[in-house]
N, C-alpha and C positions, 0 to 999 in steps of 0.2 A: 555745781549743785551739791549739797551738802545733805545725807543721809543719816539720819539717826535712828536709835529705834530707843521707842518711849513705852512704855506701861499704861494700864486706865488711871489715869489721876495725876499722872506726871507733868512735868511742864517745860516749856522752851521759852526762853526768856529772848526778845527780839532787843538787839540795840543793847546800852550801856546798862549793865544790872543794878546802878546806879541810879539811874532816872531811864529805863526802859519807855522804849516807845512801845511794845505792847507784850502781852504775854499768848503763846499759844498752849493748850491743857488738850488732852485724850482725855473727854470726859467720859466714855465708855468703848466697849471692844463686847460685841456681837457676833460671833459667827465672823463671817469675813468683813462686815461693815462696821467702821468707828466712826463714832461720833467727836468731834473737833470744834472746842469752845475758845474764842476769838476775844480778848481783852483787849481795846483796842481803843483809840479816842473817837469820837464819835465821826471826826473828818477826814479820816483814814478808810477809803473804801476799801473795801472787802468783796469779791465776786468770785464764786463756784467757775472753774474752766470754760466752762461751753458758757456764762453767761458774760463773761469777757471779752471772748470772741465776738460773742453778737456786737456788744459795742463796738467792739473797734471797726469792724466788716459795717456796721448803721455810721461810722465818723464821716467818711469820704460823702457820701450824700447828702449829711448835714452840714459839712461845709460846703460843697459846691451849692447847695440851695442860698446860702448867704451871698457867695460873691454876685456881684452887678453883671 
């Protein structure tokens, strides 16, 4: 895992900085909570921790509901 530390307004450039697959920015820094704006193409899913989990933990159900 790879740990940087960024400023409000700074940016991480994901992939070749050449033709980047997307950019991640601290759009703000509140108290303890920052805000994290996602540049990204539109077929690149993007999901918050716990809302990833749901999916993957809902996968197994929806494929055993498919098989015969």
């Amino acid at each position: 895992m790879l740990v940087i530390t960024r400023r409000e307004g700074e940016e991480v450039v994901i992939g070749d900085p050449r033709n980047p697959l997307g950019v991640v920015r601290i759009a703000s820094v509140k108290g303890e909570r920052v805000r994290v704006a996602f540049d990204f193409p539109r077929d690149v899913d993007i999901h918050r921790r716990e809302i990833a989990d749901q999916i993957k933990s809902e996968e197994p159900a929806v494929i055993g509901a498919i098989k015969p």
